[in-house]
N, C-alpha and C positions, 0 to 999 in steps of 0.2 A: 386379628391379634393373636397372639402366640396364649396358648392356653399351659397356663403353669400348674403343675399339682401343688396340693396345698399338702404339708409332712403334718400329722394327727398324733405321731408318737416318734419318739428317737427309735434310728435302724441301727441294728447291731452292724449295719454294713452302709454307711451313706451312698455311696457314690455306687455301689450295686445298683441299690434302690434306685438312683436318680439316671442308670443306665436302662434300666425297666420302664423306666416314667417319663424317657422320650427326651430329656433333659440336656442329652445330647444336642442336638435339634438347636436352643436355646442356645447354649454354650459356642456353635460356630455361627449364628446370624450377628452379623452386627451391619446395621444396626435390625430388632431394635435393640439386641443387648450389648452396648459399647464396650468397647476393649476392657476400660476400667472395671465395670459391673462384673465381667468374664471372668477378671483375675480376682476379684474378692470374693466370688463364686468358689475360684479358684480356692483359695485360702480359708473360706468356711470349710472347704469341705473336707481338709487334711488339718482342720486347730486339732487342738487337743480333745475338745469335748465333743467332734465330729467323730472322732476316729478312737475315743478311750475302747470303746468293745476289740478293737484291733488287736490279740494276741500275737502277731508274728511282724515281723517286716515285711515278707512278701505279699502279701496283700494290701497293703501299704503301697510299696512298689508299685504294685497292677495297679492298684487306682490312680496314682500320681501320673503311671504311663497315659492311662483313658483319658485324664484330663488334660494333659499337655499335647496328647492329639490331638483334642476338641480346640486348643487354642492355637492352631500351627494354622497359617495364613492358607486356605483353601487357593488351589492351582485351576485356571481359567480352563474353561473346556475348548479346545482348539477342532474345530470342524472346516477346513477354507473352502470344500466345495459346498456342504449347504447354504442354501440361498443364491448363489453364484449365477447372475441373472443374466451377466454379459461377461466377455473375456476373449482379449486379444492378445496374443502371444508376441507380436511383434506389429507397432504401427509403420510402415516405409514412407506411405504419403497422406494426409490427410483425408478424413473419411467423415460421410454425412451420411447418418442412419435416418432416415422418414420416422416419423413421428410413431406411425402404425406398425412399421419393425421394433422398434427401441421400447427398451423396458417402461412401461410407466410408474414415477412414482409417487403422484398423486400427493397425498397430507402425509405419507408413510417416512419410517425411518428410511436410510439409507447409507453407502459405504461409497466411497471412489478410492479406488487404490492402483498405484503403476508406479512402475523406475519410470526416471526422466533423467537426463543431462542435455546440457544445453551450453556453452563454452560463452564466458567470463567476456573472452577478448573477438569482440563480434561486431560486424556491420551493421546489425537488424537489433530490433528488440526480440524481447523472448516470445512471447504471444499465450495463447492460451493451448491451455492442455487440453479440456474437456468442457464441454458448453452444450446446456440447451436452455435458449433463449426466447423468447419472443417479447423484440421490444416495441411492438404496438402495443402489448397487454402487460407490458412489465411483470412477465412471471417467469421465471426457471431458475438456474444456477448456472456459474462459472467457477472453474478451478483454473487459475492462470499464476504466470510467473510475469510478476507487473513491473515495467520502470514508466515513470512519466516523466522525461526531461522536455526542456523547451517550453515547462509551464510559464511564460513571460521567462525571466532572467534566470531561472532556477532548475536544476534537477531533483526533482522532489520528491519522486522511489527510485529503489536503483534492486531491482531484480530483488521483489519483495515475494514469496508464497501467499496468494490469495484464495478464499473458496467464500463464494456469495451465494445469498438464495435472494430471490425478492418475489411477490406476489401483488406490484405496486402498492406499498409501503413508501410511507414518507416520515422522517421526524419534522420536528420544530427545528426550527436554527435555533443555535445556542449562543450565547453570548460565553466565549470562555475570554473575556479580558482583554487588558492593552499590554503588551511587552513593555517596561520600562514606561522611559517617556516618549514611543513612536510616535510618528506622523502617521507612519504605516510599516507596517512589514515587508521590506523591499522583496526577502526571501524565505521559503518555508522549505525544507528538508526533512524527511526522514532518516537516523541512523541507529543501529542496535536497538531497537524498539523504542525509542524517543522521536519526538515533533523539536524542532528546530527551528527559532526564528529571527531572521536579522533582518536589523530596523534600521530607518532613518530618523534619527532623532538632532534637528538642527540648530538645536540652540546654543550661544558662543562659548558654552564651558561645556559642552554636550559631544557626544560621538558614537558614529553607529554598532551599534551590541549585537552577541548574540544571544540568545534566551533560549531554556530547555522548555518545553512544557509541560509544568506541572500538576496539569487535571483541575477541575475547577475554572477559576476563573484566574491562575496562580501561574508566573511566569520566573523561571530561575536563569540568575545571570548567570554568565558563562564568558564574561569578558567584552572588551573592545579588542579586536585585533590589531587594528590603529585610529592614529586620531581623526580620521575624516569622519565626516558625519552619517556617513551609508554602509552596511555590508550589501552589497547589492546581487551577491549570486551565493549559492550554496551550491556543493556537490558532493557526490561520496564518491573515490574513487582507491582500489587498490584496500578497500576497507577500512577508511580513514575520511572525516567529513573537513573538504575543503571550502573555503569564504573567500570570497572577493570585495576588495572594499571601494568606495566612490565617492567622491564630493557632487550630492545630485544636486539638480540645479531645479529648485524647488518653482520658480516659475514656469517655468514647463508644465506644473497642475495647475498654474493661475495660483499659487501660495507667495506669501513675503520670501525672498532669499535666505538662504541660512547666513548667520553671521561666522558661522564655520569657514574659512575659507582655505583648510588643509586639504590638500588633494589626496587623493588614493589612487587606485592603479591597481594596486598589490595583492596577491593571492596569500592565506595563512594557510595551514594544518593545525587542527585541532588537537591539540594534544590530553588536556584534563581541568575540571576545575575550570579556572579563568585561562588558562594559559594557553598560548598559539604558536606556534614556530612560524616563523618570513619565509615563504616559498620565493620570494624576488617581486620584483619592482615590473610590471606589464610595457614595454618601452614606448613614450610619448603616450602614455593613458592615464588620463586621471578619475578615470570609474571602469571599473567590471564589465561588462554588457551581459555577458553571459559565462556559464561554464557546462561540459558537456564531455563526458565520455566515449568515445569512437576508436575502434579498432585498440583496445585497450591503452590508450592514450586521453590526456585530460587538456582538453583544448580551452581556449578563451576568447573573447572577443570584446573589444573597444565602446563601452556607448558614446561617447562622442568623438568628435573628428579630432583627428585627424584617423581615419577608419584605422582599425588593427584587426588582428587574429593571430594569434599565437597556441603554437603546441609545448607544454611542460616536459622538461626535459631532465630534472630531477632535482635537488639541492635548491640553489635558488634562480637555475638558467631558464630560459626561456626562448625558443626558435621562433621567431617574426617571420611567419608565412605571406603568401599573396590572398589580397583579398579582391572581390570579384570587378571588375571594369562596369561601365556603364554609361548610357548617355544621358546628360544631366538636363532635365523637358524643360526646365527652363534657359537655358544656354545651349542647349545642343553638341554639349559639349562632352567629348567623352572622361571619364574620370573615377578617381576607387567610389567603392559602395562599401559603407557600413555594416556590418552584418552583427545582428544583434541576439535575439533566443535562436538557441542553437540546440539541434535534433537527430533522432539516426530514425533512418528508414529505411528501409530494403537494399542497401548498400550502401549507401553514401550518407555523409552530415549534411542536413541543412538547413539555413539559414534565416533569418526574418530579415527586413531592413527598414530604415528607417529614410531611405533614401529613392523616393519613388513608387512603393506600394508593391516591388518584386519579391520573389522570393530565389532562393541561390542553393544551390548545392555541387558540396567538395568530395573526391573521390578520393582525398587521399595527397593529391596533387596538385591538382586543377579545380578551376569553377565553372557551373554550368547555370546559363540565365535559365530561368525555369516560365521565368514571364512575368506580367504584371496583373494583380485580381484583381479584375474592372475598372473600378476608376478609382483606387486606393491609391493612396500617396507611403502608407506606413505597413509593416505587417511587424503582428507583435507573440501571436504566441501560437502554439500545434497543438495537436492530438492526433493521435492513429484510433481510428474508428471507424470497425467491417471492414480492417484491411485498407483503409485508406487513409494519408494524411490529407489532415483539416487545418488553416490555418485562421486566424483573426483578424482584422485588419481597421482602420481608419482611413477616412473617416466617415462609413458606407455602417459602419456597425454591422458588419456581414463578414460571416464564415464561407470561406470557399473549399471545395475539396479539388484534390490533384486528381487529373486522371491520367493525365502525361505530359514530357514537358511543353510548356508553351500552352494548357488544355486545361481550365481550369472549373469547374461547375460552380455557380453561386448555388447553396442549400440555403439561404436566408439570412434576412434581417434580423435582428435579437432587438423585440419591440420599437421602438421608437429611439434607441441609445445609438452613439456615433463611434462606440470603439471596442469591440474583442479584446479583451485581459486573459487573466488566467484562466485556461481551459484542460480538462481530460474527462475521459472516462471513469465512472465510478458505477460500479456493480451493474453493469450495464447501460449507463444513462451519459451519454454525452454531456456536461454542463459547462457553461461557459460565465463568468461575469464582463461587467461591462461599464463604461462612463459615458454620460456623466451623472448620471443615479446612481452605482454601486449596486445596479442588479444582477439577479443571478436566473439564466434561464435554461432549460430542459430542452434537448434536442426532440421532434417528432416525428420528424422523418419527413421528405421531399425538400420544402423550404420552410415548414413550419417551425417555430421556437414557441417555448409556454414560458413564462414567467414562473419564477418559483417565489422570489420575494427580492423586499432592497434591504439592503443591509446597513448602508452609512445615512444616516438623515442628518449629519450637520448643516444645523443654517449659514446662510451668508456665505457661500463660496459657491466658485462657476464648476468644478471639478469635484465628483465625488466617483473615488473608483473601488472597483472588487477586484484587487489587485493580480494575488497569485494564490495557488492552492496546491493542496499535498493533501494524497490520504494516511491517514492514520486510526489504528485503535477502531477500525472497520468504520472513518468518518470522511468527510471532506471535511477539509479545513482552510477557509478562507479570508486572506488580510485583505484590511478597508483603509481606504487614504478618505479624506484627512484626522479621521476618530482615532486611529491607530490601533484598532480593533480586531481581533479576530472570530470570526467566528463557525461553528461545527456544525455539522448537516449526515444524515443518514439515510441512504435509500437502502430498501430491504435490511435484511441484517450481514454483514461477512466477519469473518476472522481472520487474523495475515501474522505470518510469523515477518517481523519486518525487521530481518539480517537479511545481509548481499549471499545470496544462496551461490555456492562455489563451484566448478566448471565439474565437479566430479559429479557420479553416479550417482542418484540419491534414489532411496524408494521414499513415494507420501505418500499418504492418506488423509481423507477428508470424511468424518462423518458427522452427517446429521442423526441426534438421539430426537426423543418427545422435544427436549427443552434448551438444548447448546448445538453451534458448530464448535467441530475440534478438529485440528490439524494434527497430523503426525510427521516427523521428519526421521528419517532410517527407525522408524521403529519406536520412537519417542515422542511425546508430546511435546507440542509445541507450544502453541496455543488454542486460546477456547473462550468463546461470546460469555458474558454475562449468561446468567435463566432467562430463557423467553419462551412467549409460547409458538415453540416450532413448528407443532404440528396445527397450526391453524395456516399454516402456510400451504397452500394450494399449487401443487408445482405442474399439475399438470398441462401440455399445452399440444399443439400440434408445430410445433417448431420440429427441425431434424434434432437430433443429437449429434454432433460435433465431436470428434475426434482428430486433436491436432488443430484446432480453429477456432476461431468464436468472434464477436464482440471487437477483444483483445485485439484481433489479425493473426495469423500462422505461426503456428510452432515452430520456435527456430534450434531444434537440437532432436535429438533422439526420444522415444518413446517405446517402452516393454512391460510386458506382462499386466495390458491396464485391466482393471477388474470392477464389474459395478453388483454389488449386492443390495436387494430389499430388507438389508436390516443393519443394525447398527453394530457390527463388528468391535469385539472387545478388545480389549490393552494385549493382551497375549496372544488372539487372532494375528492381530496387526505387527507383534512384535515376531509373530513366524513365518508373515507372508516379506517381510523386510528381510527375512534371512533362507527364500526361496533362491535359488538361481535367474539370473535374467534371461532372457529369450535372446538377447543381442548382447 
């Protein structure tokens, strides 16, 4: 504690006195002495009864200058090589440091800092920037630039800044609420740092909404875009969140039919409040299937037949592309395929179906069969994870991974369940839910799955599903059919600035202090975790360190000047290494 002199007699000179007595010292710490306390320091010290010995002005003066130096906002100490544990002037291809080369940093603070650009209108996703992982032990961190579309019908980030740590850390599921009156949350989006949810809600004066989330267990409306009973896809694209609406057909979960029987089809933009602009009519569709960004374009596709797929083409048109041929194993007959969650991967979009258990991908032009996983009749939702896509499928309840086309690996069963829902990566952990429990389980690696927990226990019905999920606010967040539930999950701790980061140059920063992650974007904060105890986090491991890779899959853009320090680099460090020159 700051040790103050105690004044025994009036000085003919205060503020001399209290420049003798260290007083100084006092007058720029804040805290513990807060701004407010500083300035009526201030103000004692030049009243009238402080300062009656004062014969002249200038002395007067001198003190008033000593004290409004003491209260002039002290200037950060800028050092960028101290500490400077690692540093690459230009990354060209992806690089893996061994465990025993790379810095370690153990329970310690830490800094990650580097330009990145990465281009908006692209084939691939973005991947990770910097990674060390080990997900046998669930310990290390990732710093990635994340989109997860093709979660079931939804694009649920769209090129979000993430930095995670975990040391296998798990929270509680949380119960944050029902949007409206859902069955379920058809779709969940993230946009400008808001959760996003559109429901199916089908009862005959009823119609599917969309809901902001409001923390808690607290859901704000944000409109019907029409009167069907479903928004069944969300997307951000061009930085603007678009909806697609549907009349879903409620036995398909084994539920009562909606007495809704307005059709949908139709794409909105979001504009504010309740309000939506008509992007057009999807032609011969009366639900959404999916929506999906690809080569800067915002594509669509049909859930029921008569198949469709369409690319947006501004206003309210729409281009009716071809969609994939097939032979139909009951007829033998050849015929279109449906093509439903829709994804970009190392070049091309592709597709789920619901017609056969194949999976499909378009280059743009064409469709290529990619084959059938196992003895799947359905494929419903992706993930890209360690650089590979995963997809879901029925009614095997089994994830397969691509390894080429026609070449598919089964990684496992998810317990005892018959169908893969919504799936991604979150701070490293693969999870996936499932029906007809509503559970939700944890990848292991080979063909192992771990239960994590179920999330819908309504009684008396044959379908209970963990529909679709989106990270946010450093969580999963996952909707349940039929409770109309959602609910938040957290492995280790991350922080994500979640705006669509834009094709240009950017420098970030990532640091772990004792008690928060914080991000930086050119030199600015972004955002920052709650207090936690950070430094109980144990990051060391024998995984490589990762440059350009991770988890995520490969970095798809440029990387310069990346830089790792053992310490927690301050606001002004950070805001000088942002106004360094780049390497590239």
């Amino acid at each position: 504690m700051l040790d103050i002199p105690t004044m025994k007699h009036t000085p003919t000179n205060g503020v001399a006195l209290l420049k003798s007595a260290g007083w100084a010292v006092c007058l720029r710490r804040s805290p513990p002495c807060p701004r407010l306390l500083r300035l009526a320091l201030m103000v004692l010290l030049l009243s009238t009864d402080w300062c009656e010995a004062q014969t002249t002005a200038a002395p007067r003066d001198e003190d008033l200058g000593f004290v409004n130096r003491q209260l002039q906002p002290r200037q950060s100490h800028v050092e960028l090589a101290r500490g400077l544990a690692a540093h690459w002037p230009a990354v060209d291809t992806p690089r893996r440091i061994p465990a025993g080369e790379a810095p370690q940093l153990g329970a310690g603070e830490f800094t990650l800092a580097m330009w990145i650009q990465s281009d908006e209108v692209a084939d691939r996703l973005p991947g990770d920037l910097l990674s060390q992982y080990d997900p046998r032990r669930r310990r290390g961190f990732h710093v990635t630039l994340k989109s997860n579309p093709g979660v079931t019908s939804n694009q649920a980030n769209w090129r979000h800044l993430q930095f995670g740590i975990d040391d296998d850390r798990a929270s509680e599921w949380r119960d944050c609420g029902r949007p409206g009156q859902a069955t379920f949350a058809f779709a969940l989006a993230v946009h400008d740092g808001a959760l996003y949810a559109g429901t199916c809600e089908p009862g005959k004066e009823e119609s599917g909404r969309v809901y902001r989330y409001g923390g808690g267990d607290g859901w704000i409306d944000c409109g019907a875009p029409d009167q069907s009973n479903s928004v069944t896809s969300l997307a951000v694209h061009q930085g603007q969140l678009y909806a697609g609406t549907g009349k879903y057909r409620l036995a398909g979960s084994a539920l009562k039919e909606s007495e809704n029987t307005t059709l949908g089809g139709r794409v909105f933009r979001y504009d504010d409040g309740t309000c939506w602009t008509d992007c057009g009519q999807l032609p011969e569709t009366e639900a959404v299937g999916g929506l999906v960004v690809f080569q800067g374009q915002l594509y669509a596709s049909s859930l029921y037949r008569p198949a469709g797929f369409f690319r947006y083409e501004g206003e309210s048109r729409w281009s009716s592309l071809p969609v994939p041929q097939g032979i139909d194993p009951t007829t033998s007959v050849l015929g279109p395929k449906r093509v439903e969650a829709l994804t970009v991967y190392e070049g091309f979009l592709y597709a789920s179906s619901y017609d056969g258990g194949h999976v499909y991908r378009f280059d743009g032009r064409t469709w290529t069969d990619c084959g059938r996983l196992g003895d799947s009749t359905q494929t419903y939702s992706f993930a890209q994870y360690e650089g590979h896509l995963h997809v879901g499928t029925w009614p095997s309840g089994r994830v397969y991974r691509l390894e080429e086309i026609g070449q598919w690996t089964d990684v496992g069963r998810l317990g005892e369940e018959r169908e893969v829902m919504g799936m991604l990566v979150h701070n490293g952990r693969l999870i996936a839910g499932t029906l007809p429990l509503a559970e939700v389980h944890s990848y292991e690696g080979g063909s192992t799955w771990k239960r994590l927990t179920r999330l819908d226990h309504t009684p008396d019905v044959t379908y209970r599903r963990a529909w679709t999920m989106a990270e946010h606010d450093g969580q999963v967040f996952c909707s349940t059919l039929p409770s109309g539930k959602v609910f938040a999950f957290s492995a280790g701790q991350q922080v994500a600035w979640e705006h669509t980061l834009s094709s240009a140059w950017h420098h970030i920063a990532a640091t772990k202090s004792a008690d928060r992650l914080t991000l930086y974007v050119d030199g600015e904060k972004v955002a920052q975790t709650r207090a936690f105890d950070a430094a109980s986090y144990q990051l060391g491991t024998t995984a490589p360190l990762c440059v350009g890779h991770g988890t995520n899959g490969r970095w798809n853009g440029r990387l310069s000047d990346v830089r790792l320090y053992p310490r927690t680099l301050n606001a002004a460090e950070i805001e000088a290494l942002a106004k360094l020159p780049r390497s590239l």
